[in-house]
C-alpha positions as CSV (number, residue, x, y, z in Angstrom):
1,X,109.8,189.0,169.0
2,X,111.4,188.3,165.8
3,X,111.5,184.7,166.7
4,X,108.2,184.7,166.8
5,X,107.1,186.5,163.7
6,X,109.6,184.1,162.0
7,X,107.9,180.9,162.9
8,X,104.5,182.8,162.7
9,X,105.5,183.3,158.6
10,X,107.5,180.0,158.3
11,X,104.2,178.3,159.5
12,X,101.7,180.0,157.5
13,X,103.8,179.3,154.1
14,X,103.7,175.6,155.0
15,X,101.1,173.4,153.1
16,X,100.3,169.9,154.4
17,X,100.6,167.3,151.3
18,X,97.1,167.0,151.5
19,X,96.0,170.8,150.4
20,X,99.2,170.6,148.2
21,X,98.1,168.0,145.8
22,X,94.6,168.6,145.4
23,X,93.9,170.3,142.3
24,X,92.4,173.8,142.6
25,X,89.1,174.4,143.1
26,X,87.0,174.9,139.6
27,X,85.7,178.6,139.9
28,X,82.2,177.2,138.1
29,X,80.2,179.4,135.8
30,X,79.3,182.7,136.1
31,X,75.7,183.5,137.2
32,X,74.8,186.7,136.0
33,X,75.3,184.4,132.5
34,X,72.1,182.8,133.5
35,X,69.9,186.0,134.5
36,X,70.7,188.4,132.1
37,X,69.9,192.0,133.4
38,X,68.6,194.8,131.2
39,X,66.1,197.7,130.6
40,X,63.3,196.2,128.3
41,X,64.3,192.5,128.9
42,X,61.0,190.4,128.7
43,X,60.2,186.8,129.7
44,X,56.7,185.2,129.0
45,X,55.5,182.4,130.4
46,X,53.1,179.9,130.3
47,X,51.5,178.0,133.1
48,X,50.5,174.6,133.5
49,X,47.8,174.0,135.1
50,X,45.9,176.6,132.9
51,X,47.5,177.4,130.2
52,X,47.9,180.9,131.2
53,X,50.4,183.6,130.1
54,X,52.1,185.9,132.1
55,X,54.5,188.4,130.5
56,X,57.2,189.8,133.0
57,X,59.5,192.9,132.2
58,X,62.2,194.6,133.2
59,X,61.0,198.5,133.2
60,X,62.7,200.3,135.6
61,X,66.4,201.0,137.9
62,X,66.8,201.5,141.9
63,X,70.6,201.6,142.2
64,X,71.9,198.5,142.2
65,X,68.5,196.7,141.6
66,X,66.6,196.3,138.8
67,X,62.9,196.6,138.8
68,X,60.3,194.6,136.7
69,X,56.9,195.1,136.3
70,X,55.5,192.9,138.9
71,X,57.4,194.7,142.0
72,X,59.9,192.4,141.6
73,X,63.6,193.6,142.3
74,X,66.9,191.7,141.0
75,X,70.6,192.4,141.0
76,X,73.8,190.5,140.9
77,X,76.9,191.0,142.6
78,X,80.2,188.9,143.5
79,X,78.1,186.4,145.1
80,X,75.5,185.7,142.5
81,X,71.7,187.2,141.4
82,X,69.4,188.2,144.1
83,X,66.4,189.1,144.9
84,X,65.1,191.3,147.6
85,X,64.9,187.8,149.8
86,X,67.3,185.4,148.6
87,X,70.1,184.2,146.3
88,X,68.3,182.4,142.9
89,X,71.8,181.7,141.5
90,X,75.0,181.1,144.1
91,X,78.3,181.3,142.9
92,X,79.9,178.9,142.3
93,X,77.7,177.1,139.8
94,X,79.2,173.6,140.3
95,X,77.7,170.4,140.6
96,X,76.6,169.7,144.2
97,X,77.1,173.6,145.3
98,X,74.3,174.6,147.6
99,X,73.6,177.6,149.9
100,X,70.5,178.5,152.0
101,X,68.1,181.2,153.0
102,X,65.3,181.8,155.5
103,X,61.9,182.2,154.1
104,X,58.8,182.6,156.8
105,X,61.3,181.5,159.1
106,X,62.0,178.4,157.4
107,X,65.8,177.0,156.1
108,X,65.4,176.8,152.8
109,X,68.5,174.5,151.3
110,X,69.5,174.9,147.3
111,X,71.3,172.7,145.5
112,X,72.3,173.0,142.0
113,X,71.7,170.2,140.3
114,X,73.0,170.3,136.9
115,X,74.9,172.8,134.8
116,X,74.0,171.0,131.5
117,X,70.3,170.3,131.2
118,X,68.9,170.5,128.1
119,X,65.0,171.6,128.4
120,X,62.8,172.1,125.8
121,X,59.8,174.9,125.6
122,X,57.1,176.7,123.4
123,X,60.3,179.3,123.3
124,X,62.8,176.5,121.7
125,X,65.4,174.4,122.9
126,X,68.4,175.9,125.6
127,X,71.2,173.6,126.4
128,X,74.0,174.3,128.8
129,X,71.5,175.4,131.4
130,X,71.9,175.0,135.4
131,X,69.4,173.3,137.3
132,X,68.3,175.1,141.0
133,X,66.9,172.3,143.3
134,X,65.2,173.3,146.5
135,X,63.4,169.9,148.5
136,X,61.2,170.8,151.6
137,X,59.7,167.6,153.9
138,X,56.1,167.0,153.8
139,X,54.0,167.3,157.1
140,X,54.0,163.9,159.1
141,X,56.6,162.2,156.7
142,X,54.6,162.3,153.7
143,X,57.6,162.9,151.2
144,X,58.6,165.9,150.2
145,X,58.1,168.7,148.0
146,X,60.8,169.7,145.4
147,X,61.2,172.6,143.2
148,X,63.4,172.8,140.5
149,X,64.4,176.4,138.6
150,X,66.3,175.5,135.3
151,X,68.3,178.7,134.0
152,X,69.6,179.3,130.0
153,X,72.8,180.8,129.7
154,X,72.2,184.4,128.1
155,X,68.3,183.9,128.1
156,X,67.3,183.5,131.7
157,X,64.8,181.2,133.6
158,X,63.3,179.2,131.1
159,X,61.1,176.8,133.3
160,X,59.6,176.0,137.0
161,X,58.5,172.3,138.1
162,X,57.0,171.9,141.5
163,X,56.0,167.9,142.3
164,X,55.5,165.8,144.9
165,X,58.0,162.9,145.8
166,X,56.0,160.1,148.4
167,X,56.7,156.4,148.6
168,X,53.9,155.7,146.4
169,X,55.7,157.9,143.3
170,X,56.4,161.0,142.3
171,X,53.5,163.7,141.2
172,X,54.0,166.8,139.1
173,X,52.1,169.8,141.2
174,X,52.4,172.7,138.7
175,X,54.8,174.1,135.8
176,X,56.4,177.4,134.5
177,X,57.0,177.5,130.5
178,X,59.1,180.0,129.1
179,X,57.0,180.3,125.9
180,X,58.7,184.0,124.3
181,X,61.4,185.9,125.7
182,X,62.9,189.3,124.4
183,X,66.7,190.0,125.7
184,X,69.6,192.8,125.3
């Protein structure tokens, strides 16, 4: 029996020279950076088509959630920031990570994109921000859909862009402008 426990330990402190010179993962950035989560935070927005402005805030706690004024519930925790459905940010914010989620019993796949956009609004200019990809397929091979969430560090979601990608070009559908924001 001690035999075995020996080789049991002598094996699991072995590293192939593969794993052993590969650099360490990078831990990426930290998402709750890029939602920031307070009583009395505000975000307005401005949406294109229409021109119209929305104003969401944050009025209210249920625990771990925290509660805005359109039902909407957020939270972070070790993984990332949530909503009642799905993860909007996934540690770790790198280049290329992804992660899914079901939605009307559909795989949804997220990808981030970048994690140092620059993207201007009515609001100003954020740099440093991560990009959220999602692409869905179009019925009968018709392209496909993207949407792409772009998140400030210490500000929050600062814009939306649904288009259209097809062999005969790309078409923006709609857009979300953060155009005033208010954060703790």
């Amino acid at each position: 029996m001690k035999r075995f426990v020996f080789l049991l330990l002598a094996l699991a402190s072995c590293k192939t020279a593969e794993t052993r010179d590969q650099p360490a993962p990078s831990p990426g950035r930290d998402p709750a950076v890029y939602y920031p989560l307070a009583l009395g935070n505000s975000w307005t927005y401005e949406y294109t088509p229409g021109a119209r402005r929305e104003t969401i805030q944050i009025v209210g706690r249920d625990g771990p959630w925290f509660v805005d004024d359109h039902r909407g519930r957020v939270r972070t925790d070790s993984e990332g920031v949530r909503d009642a459905d799905q993860y909007l940010l996934h540690a770790p914010l790198t280049p290329g990570a992804h992660w899914t989620a079901v939605q009307n019993l559909v795989v949804q796949h997220f990808t981030v994109a970048a994690v140092d956009a620059t993207v201007k609004t009515r609001a100003g200019a954020f740099s440093k921000c991560v990009v959220v990809r999602n692409e869905s397929p179009l019925p009968q091979g018709a392209g496909k859909f993207v949407t792409e969430w772009t998140y400030a560090p210490n500000v929050g979601l600062v814009q939306v862009r649904t288009q259209t990608v097809s062999p005969r070009g790309t078409q923006e559908q709609s857009r979300l402008d953060l155009a005033a924001y208010r954060v703790q």
